[in-house]
C-alpha positions in Angstrom: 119.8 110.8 -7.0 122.8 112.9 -5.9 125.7 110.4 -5.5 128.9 111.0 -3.2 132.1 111.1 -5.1 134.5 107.9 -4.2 137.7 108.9 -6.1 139.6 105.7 -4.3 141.1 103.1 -7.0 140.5 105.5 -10.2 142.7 107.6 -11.9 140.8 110.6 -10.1 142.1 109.1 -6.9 144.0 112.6 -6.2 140.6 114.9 -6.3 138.7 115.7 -2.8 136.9 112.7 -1.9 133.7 114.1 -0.4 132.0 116.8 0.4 130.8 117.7 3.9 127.6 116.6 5.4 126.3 119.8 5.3 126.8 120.3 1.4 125.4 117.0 1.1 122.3 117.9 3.1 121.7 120.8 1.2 122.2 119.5 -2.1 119.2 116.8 -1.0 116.9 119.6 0.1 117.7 121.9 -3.0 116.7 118.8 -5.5 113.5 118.2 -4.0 112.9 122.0 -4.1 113.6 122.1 -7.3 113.4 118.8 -9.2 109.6 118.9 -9.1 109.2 116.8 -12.0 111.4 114.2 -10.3 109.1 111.7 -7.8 111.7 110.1 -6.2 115.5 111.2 -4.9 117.3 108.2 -3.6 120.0 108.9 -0.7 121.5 105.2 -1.2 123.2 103.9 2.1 125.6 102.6 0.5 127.0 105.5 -0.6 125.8 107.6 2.4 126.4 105.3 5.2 123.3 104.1 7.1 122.9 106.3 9.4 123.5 109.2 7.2 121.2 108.0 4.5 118.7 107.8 7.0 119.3 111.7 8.2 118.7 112.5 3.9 115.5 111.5 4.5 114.4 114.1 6.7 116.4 116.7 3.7 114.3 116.1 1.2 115.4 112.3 0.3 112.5 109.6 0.1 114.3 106.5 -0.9 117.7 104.8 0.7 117.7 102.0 -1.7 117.4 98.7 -1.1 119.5 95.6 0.4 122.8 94.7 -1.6 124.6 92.2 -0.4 126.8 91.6 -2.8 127.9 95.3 -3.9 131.2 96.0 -5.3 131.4 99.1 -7.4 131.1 101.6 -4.1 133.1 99.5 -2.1 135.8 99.2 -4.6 136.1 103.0 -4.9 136.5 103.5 -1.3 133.3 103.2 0.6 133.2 102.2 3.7 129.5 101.3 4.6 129.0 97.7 5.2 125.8 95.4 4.7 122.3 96.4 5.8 119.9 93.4 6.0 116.4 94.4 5.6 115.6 94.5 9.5 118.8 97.4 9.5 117.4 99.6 6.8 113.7 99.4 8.5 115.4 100.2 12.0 116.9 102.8 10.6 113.9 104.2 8.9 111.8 104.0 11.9 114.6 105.4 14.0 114.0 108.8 11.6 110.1 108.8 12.4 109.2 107.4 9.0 107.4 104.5 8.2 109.3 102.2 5.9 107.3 100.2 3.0 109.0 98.2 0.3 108.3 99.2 -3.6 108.9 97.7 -7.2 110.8 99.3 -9.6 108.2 101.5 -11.0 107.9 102.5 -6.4 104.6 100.9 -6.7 104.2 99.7 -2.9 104.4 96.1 -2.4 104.2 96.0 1.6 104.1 98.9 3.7 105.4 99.3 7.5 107.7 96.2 6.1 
């Protein structure tokens, strides 16, 4: 899963923080081009944002990750995306024309239009 660089509260806390969406985008599309033998590319929310995670998965993207309510790491680093409930992340999903389903760790699916 391509992850955004968060730089805030590290000793890396002087590099560029992120790329631009488009860069982003294309690094999504480009790994599932080319990462064949790779099933799954997560574009995690909270990294993303909700909304943006949800635009990665029309780029190539078919995971955003589940709910975390109690995440630190990202947040400590300088992310600014804030909780997504369940109902959020299958809003958003729908909102992209897809039809959210919920998977175990090995993406084995467990309920589908959840």
């Amino acid at each position: 899963m391509p992850l955004i660089f968060h730089p805030g509260n590290t000793r890396l806390s002087h590099l560029k923080k992120v790329s631009s969406a488009a860069e982003i985008l294309k690094v999504y599309a480009v790994s599932r081009l080319m990462l064949d033998n790779v099933a799954h590319i997560k574009a995690l929310w909270m990294y993303l944002g909700l909304k943006f995670a949800g635009v990665a998965l029309r780029f190539g993207a078919d995971d955003m990750g589940g709910t975390s309510f109690d995440e630190r790491i990202v947040h400590a680093a300088g992310s600014t995306s804030s909780v997504a409930s369940k109902e959020t992340l299958v809003h958003q999903i729908r909102s992209m024309g897809l039809v959210p389903c919920e998977a175990d760790s090995n993406y084995r699916v467990t309920e589908k239009d959840a």
